[in-house]
N, C-alpha and C positions, 0 to 999 in steps of 0.2 A: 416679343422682344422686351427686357425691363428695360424701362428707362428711369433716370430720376432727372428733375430739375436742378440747373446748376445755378449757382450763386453767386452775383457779383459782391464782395465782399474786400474792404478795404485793400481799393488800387489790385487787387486779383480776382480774374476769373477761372472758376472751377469748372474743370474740362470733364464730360461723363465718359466714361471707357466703354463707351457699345460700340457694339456691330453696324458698318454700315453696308447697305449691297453697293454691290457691283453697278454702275453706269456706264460700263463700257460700248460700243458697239461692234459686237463683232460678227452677229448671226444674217445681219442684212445682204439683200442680193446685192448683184455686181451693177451697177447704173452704166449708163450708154449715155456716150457727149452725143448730141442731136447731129452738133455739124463739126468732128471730129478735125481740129487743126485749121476751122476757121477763124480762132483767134488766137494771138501769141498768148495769150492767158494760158493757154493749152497745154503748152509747153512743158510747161511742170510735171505733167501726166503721161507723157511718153519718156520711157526709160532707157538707157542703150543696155544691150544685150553685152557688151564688153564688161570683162572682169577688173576692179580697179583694186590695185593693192591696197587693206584695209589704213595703214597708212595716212589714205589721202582722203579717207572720209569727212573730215569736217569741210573740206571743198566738193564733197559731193552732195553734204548736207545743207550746201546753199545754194543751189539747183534744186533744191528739192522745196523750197519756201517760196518760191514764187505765186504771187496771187492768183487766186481761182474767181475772185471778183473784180470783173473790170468797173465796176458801179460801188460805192459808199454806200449804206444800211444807215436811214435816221439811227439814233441811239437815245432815243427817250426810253422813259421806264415805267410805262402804264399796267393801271394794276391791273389783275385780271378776274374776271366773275366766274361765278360759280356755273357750274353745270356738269351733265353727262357726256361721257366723251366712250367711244365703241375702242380702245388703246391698241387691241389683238390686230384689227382689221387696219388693210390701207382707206386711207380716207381724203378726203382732200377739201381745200381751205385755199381762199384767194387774200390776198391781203389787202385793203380798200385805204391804206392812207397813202398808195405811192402807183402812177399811173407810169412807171418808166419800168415796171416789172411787174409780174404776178409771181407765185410762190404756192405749189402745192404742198401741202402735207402729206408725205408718204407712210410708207411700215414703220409701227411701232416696231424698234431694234434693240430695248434694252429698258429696264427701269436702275433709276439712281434711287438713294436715300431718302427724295424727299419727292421724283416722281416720272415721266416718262421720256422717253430720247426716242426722235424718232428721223428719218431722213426728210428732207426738206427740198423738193426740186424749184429753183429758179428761173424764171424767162425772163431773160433782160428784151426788150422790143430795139431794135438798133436802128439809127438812120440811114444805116446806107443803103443803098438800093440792090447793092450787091449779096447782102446778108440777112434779114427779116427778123430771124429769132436766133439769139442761142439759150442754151441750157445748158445749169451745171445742177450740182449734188450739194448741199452744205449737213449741217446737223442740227436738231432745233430741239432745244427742253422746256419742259412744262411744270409747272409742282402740280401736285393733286389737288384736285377738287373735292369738297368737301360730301359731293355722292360719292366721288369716289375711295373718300377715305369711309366713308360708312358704310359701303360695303366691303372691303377690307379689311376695315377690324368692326364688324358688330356687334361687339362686348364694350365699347367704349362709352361714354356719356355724351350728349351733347354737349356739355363743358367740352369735356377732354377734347372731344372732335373738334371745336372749334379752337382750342391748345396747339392741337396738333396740325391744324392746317394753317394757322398765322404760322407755326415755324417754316414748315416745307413753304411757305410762301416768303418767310424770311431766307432758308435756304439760296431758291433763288435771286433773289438779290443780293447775298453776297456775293455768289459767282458771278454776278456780273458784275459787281465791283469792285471786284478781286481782278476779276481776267479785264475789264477795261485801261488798269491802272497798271499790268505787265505787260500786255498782248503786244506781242511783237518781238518776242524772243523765242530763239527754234525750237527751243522744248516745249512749249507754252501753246496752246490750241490759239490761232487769231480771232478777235473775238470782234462778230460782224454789228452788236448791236441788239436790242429788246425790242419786238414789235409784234403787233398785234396782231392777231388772226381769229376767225371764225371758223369752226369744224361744226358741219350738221347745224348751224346757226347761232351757236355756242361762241363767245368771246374769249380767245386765251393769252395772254402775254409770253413770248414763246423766245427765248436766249438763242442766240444764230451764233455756231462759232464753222468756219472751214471743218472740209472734211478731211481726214489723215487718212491718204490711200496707203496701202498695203505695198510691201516692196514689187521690184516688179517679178509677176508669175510666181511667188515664193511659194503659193501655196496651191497652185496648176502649173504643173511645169508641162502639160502639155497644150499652153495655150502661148502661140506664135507670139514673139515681140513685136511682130508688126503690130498684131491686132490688140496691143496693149492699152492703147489710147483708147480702144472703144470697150476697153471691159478692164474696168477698173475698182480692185476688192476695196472695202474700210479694210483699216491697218486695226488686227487683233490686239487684243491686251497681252500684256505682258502672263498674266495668271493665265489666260487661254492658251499663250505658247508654251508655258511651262507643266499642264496639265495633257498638252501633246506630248511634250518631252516624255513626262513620264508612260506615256501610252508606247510609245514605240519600244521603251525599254522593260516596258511591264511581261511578263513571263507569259500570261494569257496570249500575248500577241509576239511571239516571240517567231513563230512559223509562218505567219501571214507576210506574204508581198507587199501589200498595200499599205500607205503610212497618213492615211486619211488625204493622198493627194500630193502630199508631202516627198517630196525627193529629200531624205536625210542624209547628206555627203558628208557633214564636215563630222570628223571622227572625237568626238569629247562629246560632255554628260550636258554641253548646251547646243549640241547640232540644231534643234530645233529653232535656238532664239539668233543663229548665227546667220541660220539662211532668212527669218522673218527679216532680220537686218537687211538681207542682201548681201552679205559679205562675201566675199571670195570663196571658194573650196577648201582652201588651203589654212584658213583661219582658225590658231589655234586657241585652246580656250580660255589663257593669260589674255592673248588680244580680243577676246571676245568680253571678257571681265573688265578689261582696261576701256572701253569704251561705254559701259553702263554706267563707272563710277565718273569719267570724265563728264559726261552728259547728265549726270542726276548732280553731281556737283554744280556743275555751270548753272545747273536751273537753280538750286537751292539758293546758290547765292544772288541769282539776279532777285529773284522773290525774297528773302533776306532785307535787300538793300532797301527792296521799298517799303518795308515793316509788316510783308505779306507773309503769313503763318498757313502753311496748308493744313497739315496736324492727320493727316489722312494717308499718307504714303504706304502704299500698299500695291501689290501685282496686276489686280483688277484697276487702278488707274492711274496704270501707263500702257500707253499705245506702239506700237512697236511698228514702225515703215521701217523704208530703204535709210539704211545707216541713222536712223535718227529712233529716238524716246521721246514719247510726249507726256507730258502730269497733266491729267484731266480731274473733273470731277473738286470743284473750290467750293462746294455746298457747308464744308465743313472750316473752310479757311477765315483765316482772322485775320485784320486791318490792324494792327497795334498803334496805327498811328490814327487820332483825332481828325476827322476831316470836320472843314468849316462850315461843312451843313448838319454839323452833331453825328455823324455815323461814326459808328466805334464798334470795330468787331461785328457783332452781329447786331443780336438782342443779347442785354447783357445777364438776363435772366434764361437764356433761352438752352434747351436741350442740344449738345454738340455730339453726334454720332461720327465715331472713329471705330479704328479697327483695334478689336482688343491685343491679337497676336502682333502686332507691329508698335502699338503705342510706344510713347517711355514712359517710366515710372514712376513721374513725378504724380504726382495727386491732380496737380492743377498746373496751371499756367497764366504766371505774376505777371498781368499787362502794365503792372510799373516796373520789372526790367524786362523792357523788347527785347534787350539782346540775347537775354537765357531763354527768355519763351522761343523764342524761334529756333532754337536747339533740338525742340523739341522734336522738330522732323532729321535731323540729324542722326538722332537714335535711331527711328524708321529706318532710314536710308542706311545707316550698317548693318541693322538686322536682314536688310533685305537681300544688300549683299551678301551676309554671309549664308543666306538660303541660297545665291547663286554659285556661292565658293563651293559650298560643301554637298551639293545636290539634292538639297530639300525641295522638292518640285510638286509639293500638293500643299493644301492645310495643317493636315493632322502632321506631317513630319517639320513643318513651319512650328506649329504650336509646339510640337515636343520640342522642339530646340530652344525656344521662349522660356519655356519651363526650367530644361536644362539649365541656361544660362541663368536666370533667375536664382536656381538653387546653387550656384558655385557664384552669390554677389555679384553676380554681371562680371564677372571676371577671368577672359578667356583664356588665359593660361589654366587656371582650375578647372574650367569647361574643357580645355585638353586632356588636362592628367586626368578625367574622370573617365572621355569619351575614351582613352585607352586601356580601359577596365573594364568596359562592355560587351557583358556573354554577347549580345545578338547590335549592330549598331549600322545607321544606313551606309552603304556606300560613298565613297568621295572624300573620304580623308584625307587619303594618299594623294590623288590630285590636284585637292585642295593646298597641301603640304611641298608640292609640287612650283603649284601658281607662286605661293610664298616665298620660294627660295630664290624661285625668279624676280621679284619684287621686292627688295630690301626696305622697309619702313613700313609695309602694309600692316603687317600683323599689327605695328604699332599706334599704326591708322585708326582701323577698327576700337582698337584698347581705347582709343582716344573719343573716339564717336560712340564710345557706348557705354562713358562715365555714367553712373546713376543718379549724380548729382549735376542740374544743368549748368552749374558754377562752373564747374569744374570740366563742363564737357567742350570739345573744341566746336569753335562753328565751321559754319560753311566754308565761310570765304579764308578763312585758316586750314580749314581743309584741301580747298581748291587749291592753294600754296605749296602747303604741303605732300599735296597729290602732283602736282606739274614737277617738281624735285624728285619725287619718286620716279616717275617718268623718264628725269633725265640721269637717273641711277648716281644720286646725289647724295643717298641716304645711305650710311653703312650697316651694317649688318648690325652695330651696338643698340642701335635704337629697338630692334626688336625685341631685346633681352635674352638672356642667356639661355630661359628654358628652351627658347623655343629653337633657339641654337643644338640645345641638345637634340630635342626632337627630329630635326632635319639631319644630325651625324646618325640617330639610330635608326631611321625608315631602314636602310638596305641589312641590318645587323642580325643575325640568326645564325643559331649553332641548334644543330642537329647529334645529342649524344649520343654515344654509340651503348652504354648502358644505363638508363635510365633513375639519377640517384634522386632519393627524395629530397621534396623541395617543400617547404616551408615558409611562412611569411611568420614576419615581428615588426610591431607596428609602435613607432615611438612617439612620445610627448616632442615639439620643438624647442621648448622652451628650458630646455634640462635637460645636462649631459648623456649622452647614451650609455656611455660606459663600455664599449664595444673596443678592445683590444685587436686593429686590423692590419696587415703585412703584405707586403707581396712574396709570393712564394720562393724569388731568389735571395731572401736576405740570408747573412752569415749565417750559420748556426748559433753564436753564441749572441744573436737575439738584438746585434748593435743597431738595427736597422728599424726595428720595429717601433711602430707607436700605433695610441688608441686613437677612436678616431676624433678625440675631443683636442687629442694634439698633443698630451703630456706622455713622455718616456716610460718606460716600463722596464721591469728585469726580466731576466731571464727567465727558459721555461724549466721546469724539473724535470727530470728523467724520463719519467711516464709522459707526460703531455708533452716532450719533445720527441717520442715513437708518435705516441698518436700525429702529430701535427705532419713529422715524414712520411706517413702512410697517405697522410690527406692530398699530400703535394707532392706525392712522386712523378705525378704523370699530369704536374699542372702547368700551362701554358705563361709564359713572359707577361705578368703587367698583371695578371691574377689576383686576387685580394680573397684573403680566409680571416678567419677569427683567430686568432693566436690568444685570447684571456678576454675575463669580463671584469671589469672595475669593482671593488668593491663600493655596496651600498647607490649602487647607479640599476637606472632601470633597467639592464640587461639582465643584473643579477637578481633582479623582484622577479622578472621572466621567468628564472631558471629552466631554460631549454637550451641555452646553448654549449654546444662544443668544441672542443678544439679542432682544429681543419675545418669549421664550415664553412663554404666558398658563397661569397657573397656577388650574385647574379645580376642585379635589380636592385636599382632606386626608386620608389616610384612604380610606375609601370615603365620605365625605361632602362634597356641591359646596361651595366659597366661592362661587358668586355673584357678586352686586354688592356685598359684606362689606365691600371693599378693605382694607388694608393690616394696620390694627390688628382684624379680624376673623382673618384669618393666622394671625398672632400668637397670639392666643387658640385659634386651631384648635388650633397645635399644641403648646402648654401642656396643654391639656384630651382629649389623647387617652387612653385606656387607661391607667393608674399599671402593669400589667405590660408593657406595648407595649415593648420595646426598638429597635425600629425605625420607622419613620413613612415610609411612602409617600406620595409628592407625585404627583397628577396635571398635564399639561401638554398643549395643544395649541402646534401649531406653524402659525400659519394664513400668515407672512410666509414664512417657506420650504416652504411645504409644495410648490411648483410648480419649485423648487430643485430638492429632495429627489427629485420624478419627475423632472427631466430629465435627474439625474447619474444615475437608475436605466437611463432607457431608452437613454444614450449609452451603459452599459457594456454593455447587454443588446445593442445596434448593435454595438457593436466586436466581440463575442463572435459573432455573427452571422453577422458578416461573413471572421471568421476561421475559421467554421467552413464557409463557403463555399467558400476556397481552396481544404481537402481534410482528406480525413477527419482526425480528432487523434485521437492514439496518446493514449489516457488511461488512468493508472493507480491502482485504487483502493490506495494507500499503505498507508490503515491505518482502522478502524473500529473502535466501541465502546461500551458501551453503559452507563449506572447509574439504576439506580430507587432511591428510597427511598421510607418511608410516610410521614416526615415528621411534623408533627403532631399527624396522625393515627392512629387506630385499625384502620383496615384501608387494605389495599392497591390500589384499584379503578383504578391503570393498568395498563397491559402495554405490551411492546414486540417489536417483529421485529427480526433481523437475519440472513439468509437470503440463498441465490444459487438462482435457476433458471437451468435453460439447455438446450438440446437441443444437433441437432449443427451448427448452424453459428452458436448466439447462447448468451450468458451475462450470465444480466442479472441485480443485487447487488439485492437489497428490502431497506428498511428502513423503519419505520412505528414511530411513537406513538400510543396508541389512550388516551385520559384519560376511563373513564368514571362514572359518576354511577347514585346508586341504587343499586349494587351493581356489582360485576364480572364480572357474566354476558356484557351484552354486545362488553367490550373484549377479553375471557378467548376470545370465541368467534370475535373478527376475530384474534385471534394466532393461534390456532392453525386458522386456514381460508385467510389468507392466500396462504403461499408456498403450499398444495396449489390452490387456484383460478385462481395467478396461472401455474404449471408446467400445468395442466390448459389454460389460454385459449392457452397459447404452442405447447400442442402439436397446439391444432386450426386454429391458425392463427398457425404459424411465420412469416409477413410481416408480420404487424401491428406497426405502433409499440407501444414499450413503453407509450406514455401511452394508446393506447386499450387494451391489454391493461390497464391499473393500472383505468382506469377501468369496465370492462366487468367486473371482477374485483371492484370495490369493492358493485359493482348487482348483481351474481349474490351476493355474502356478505349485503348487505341484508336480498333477497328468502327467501333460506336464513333467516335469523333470526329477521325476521317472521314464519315460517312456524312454526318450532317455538315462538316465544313461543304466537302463535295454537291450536297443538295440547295446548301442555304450559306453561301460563304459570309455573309453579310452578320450571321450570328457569329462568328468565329473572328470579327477584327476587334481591335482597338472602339470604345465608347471615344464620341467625338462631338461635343459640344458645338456647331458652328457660333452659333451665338456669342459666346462667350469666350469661345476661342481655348478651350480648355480640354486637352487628350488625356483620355485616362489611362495612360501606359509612359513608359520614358520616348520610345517612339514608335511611330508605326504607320501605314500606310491603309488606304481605302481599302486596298486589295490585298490585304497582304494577314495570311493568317496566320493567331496568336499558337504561339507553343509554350509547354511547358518540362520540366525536368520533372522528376520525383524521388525521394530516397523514403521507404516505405519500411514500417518493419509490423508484423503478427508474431505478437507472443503466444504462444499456446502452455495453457500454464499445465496441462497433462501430459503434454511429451519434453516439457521441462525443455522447448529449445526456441530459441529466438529467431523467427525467421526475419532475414532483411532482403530489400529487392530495393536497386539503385539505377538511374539511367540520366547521366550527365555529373554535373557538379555537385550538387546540393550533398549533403556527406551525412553520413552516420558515422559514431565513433561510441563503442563503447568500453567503459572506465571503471577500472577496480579501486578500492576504497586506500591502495595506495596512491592512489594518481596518474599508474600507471593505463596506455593505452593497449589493451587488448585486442581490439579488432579495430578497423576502420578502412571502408568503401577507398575505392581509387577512382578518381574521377575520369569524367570521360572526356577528353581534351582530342583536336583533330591530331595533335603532334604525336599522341601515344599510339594512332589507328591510322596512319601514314599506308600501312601495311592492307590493311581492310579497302582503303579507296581505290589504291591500286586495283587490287584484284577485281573490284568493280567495275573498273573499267576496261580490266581486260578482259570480264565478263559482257562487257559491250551494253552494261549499265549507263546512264544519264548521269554520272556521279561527277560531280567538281573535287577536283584535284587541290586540297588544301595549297593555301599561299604563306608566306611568310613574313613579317613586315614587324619590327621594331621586337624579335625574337619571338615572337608568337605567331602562334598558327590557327588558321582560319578559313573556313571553307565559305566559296564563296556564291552565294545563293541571291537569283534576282537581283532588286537595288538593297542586299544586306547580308554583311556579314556576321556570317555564325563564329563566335570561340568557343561554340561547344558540337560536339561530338554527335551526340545521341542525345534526345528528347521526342517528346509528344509533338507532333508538326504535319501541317495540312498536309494533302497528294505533293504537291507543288515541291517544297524541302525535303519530303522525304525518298524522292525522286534523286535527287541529287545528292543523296549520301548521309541527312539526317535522320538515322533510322531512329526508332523506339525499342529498340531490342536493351533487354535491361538485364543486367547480372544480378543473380540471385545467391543468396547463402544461406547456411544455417551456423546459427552460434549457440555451444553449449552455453548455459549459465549456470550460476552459484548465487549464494548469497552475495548481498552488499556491491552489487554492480548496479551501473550508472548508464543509461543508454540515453545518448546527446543527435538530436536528428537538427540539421540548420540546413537553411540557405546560402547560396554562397556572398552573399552581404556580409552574414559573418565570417565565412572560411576567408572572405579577402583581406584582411586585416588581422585575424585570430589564428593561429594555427591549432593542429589537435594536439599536438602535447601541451601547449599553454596552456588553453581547454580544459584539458585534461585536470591540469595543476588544480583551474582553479576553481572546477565542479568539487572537487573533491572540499579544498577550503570551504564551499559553499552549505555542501550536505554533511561535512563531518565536523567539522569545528563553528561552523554558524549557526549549524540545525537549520536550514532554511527549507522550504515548502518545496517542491520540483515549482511549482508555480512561478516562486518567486527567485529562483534560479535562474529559468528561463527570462523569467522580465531583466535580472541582472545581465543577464551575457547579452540581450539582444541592447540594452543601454550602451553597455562595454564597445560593442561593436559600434553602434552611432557615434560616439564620444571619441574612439580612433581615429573615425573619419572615414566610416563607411559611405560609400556613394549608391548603395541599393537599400531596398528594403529589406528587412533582417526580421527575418520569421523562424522561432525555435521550440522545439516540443524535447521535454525531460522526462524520463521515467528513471524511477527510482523500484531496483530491483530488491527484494529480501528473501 
């Protein structure tokens, strides 16, 4: 693990962003009261089997605090010596400074950050004659011992080792004087005291806090409520319940009975953490939501008030029993406040180990203002929530969402409009979307808790305020703003066309008028109704573009919005792609409707305050029968001239540019390759844009050119286009094959350390796919083969600009037709959904927006095939072949494209190299949300 030393440096201390482990206890046995209801202590640990409406938990949550010690714990703070300790084994340890108890050490159950957690059984000796002994269970931590740290890291110095053990010996000490200085609030472990012990002869100074039993039976429901009281679990971590969630709904287990024990009743994507609660059957997952943030608030701000900074908030520590959250684990927490025996914080020089996927983003934390530093768990605690809002229930899809959020400036309206752009994205949006509408001020909650400047971020105890208002539906709907207003009118919004017209994207500067001339389709004819959408009046249209505009709107619905003219000298007209009638679909990734004109308007006021750019969607339904007849007259003329006699064609010039854009990792790849044997030479070039990680586009780059020279050499006659194709089905089947053996190769790279996914998101289990748009020139049969499977697009351009051929993507909404039939073929196939006018099939915990790609057994089961359309295109001279991902098609359209290859190679002279580095710039600059990876050839 890196660590560096942090710096107390005027009035601030610098916080280091590591990995801390887990100190939870959750893998320990079930412990046995000796004498079961011989003392009211006991009480606490027998639960009633009656169901209480969730409601009235916070009165059930004080039944549940009742002391498990009838005896006080000294609470001195003796240091401890060094020695060997056997941590794995149970062992056992009398404690010699108190003759009213003895105390064995039982199973080590967990190591923390800086050292071991283990169960701690107590004998109180009683006076009365009627009772002799009782026994309870508490929890007891140790830091490491310095054999212990030298055997664990034996690469260290004896400097370092002795570095590293004054911390973890600092460690504990602040937990204990962190939890002596709160302990007594229901979130908050009770904390019994520091006392000494011997194990094997060894001296350890050992933190005694209660133990947090587990709800009752949650997790054996076949173990009677009577016999509750005598077998009694520790209460799981929160990351433990939430790493079962994901198991029960993980696809692997999707056929098994068994739910590790687990009866899963309550029906939403936190069943798991519903019943650890103990909550009712019936508890739905707003009030399952609603009780995590009233309980992580409440604690925040008691800790808060007393200048106690945890700075660690994370899933691995919080404990989850009957209706209550506990925050464990204060090794990392900070004192802001000066106490009068000079303790301050820790050590003020000393290493602070946090978790990197939860931190905030501040560098450090200024202990001259207590009030912003303690913010700092604020930020924690909405990221945590919104892992629970949105059903990120492991690490890696934890971390991707960090990321995410990260690259939209911590800014979750932008972290919307992006996640609604996502080929492949996890499950629970819609739910999530859901809980919000139920909860008026949350959204704005969150926005507020996850400022990136802690100035600016709200605290706790303002939180807690403004959470209990929320509660009492106090908050209106304005405070969440208006995107998100829109977002919840378009979840149910989906039109289904009955002829499929081409659709298009144009992607604008905010900052400068569009120029976009837009109507609704019932205005007079003589034009009194229209205006642009910058607001200013317009005349009338001429002869001709008032046919064309009737044509466009014969058969358009009330409240419709087209283009009626383009502004001169405005960015529409730098575009030049537009025409009259084109129906404008889509703001954003959000439908207009039937909104008409002054819905627009407000669309695109109300987008993203970071958005610098704004995508307009458009179908084209008036020329869409244009548009194919000028394609299949040139694909004719090309045809035709390739009939005369073979074409001498030569590849000019090629080239290629990827960026990651912005994002966090890199999950395209690209070819640019020649096979050939001894009588053919044939140039690959492929874009491979994949999802979930970059296993499987990583693994079509580098199989390609060797599958596609291996298919040439067993069968030198074959057209290029069935070698491309036969080559695409053999890498497939190779991939399937090793996911199927070695799934572990096939996911998302996952730093735990560091906390850093190499994919936008992705799961343990969950294998990487990829698209491709492929093309083999073969320069002796003078024809361009392309082979395409999902979005990623080829288009190829004559040296007027105009586009000649270009791929049709593969979208669930166009193969409506294909899943059916799947499953009336009595296939596993998921039946496309529909949700804010797009369509999406819906696979495990992740939705697909695409169709067709490369994908483990598991998706391709369920209707994501790899079945890829193939073609062949004549060629001539001075044509342009553009192969992208769709990072750029989502911002760029291909006539734009088209436009502005041509400016690039015929009026710039530019290199195909330096073509592609332009248009994959153009794309980031619009305000791509993917990576934009682009390969140009330049034909002669």
């Amino acid at each position: 693990m890196i660590r560096r030393t942090c710096r107390y440096h005027q009035q601030s201390l610098f916080v280091c962003l590591t990995v801390a482990a887990t100190s939870h206890y959750l893998t320990s046995e079930a412990f046995r009261l000796t004498r079961p209801g011989s003392c009211r202590h006991h009480q606490a640990l027998s639960f009633s089997s009656s169901q209480v409406h969730h409601d009235a938990y916070n009165s059930r949550r004080s039944a549940t605090r009742r002391n498990l010690f009838p005896f006080a714990l000294p609470r001195d703070n003796p240091s401890s010596s060094n020695g060997d300790s056997r941590t794995a084994a149970a062992t056992s340890a009398s404690f010699a400074s108190s003759n009213s108890f003895s105390v064995n050490i039982l199973d080590h159950v967990g190591s923390g950050s800086y050292g071991t957690v283990h169960q701690v059984e107590l004998e109180l000796k009683q006076q009365s004659e009627s009772v002799d002994l009782t026994t309870v269970r508490a929890i007891a931590k140790r830091s490491w011992t310095l054999d212990e740290l030298r055997t664990k890291f034996p690469s260290l110095t004896p400097k370092e080792l002795q570095e590293k053990h004054k911390r973890c010996q600092s460690y504990l000490q602040t937990e204990a004087h962190c939890l002596q200085k709160i302990s007594g609030h229901s979130n908050v472990p009770i904390y019994r005291g520091m006392l000494p012990a011997k194990v094997e002869g060894v001296n350890y100074s050992w933190l005694i806090t209660d133990m947090i039993a587990a709800a009752a039976a949650a997790y054996d429901p076949s173990v009677p409520i009577s016999s509750v009281t005598t077998t009694i679990r520790p209460a799981p971590s929160l990351a433990d319940v939430l790493i079962l969630e994901s198991q029960t709904r993980n696809h692997k287990n999707a056929d098994e009975s068994s739910n590790n024990g687990m009866s899963n009743s309550h029906n939403h994507h936190l069943s798991a953490l519903a019943q650890a609660l103990g909550l009712p059957t019936m508890t739905r997952l707003v009030e399952t939501l609603d009780i995590v943030m009233q309980q992580l608030l409440e604690c925040l701000a008691h800790l808060h008030s007393n200048s106690i900074l945890h700075r660690d908030i994370k899933p691995g520590n919080i404990l989850v029993s009957q209706d209550k959250l506990t925050l464990i684990d204060f090794g990392s927490a900070a004192d802001l406040k000066k106490q009068s025996n000079g303790f301050f914080i820790t050590e003020l020089d000393a290493t602070v180990a946090v978790s990197p996927v939860y931190a905030a983003p501040e560098v450090f934390v200024d202990a001259s203002s207590p009030k912003d530093a303690v913010k700092f768990d604020c930020f924690s605690l909405a990221l945590l929530y919104c892992q629970l809002l949105l059903q990120y229930t492991d690490d890696r899809t934890d971390a991707g969402f960090r990321a995410q959020l990260q690259a939209a400036d911590w800014d979750l309206n932008t972290w919307l409009d992006k996640q609604l752009q996502s080929k492949v994205a996890a499950t629970g949006l819609v739910e999530a979307l859901e809980v919000l509408n139920e909860r008026p001020g949350l959204w704005a909650l969150l926005q507020n808790l996850l400022r990136p400047d802690p100035r600016m971020r709200m605290s706790s105890s303002d939180a807690l305020v403004y959470w209990n208002q929320i509660q009492r539906l106090e908050i209106s709907w304005d405070a969440d703003g208006a995107f998100l207003t829109e977002v919840l009118e378009a979840m149910e919004y989906c039109v289904i066309p009955s002829v499929r017209p081409l659709q298009f994207v144009a992607t604008f500067a905010r900052n400068a008028p569009l120029g976009l001339i837009l109507a609704e389709a019932n205005v007079d004819s003589d034009g009194d109704s229209k205006r642009d959408v910058d607001g200013d009046d317009r005349t009338s249209l001429n002869l001709s573009a008032m046919k064309q505009w009737e044509q466009a709107t014969s058969d358009a619905l009330p409240g419709e919005v087209f283009v009626k003219g383009v502004a001169d000298d405005s960015q529409a007209e730098e575009m030049g792609i537009f025409e009259v009638g084109d129906h404008l679909i889509g703001i954003g990734e959000l439908p207009i409707g039937q909104g008409g004109f002054e819905k627009a308007v407000a669309m695109l006021q109300e987008q993203p305050r970071t958005s610098k750019y704004v995508t307009l969607h458009f179908d084209r339904r008036s020329s869409l029968a244009k548009t194919n007849s000028r394609v299949e007259e040139a694909m004719q003329q090309l045809q035709d001239a390739s009939a005369q006699k073979t074409p001498t064609i030569l590849l000019v010039d090629a080239g290629a540019w990827s960026i990651t854009g912005r994002r966090t990792a890199q999950e395209d790849a690209f070819v640019l390759s020649e096979v050939h044997n001894q009588q053919r030479s044939i140039r690959l070039a492929a874009i491979m844009d994949g999802h979930l990680g970059a296993a499987a586009s990583n693994f079509v780059r580098d199989s390609l050119a060797d599958t596609v020279s291996e298919a040439l050499r067993e069968n030198g006659e074959a057209s290029s286009t069935s070698l491309l194709e036969a080559s695409w089905n053999t890498i497939c089947d190779n991939y399937r094959l090793l996911c199927g053996e070695d799934g572990t190769s096939c996911t998302a790279d996952y730093d735990p350390d560091e906390g850093i996914l190499q994919a936008f998101t992705g799961g343990q289990d969950v294998v990487a796919g990829t698209t491709i748009v492929a093309v083999a020139l073969d320069l002796q049969e003078g024809q361009l083969s392309v082979l395409h499977c999902g979005d990623s697009r080829c288009i190829v351009v004559d040296k007027t600009g105009n586009v000649i051929y270009a791929t049709a993507d593969h979208s669930p909404a166009t193969e409506l037709e294909r899943f059916e039939a799947g499953i009336r073929e009595g296939l596993s196939y998921e039946m496309p959904e529909c949700s804010f006018n797009k369509w999406k099939v819906h696979v495990g915990d992740y939705d697909y927006a695409v169709s067709r790609s490369l994908e483990g057994g598991f998706a391709t089961s369920r209707g994501i095939v790899s079945e890829a359309d193939v073609a062949q295109v004549p060629i001539k001279s001075e044509l342009t072949a553009v192969l992208a991902s769709d990072g750029f098609w989502e911002v760029i359209d291909s006539e734009q494209a088209a436009i502005i290859v041509r400016r690039l190679r015929f009026q710039q002279k530019e290199t195909a190299t330096e073509t592609a580095k332009t248009l994959t710039k153009l794309a980031v600059e619009k305000g791509s949300s993917d990576n934009v990876s682009i390969v140009v050839m330049y034909l002669d």
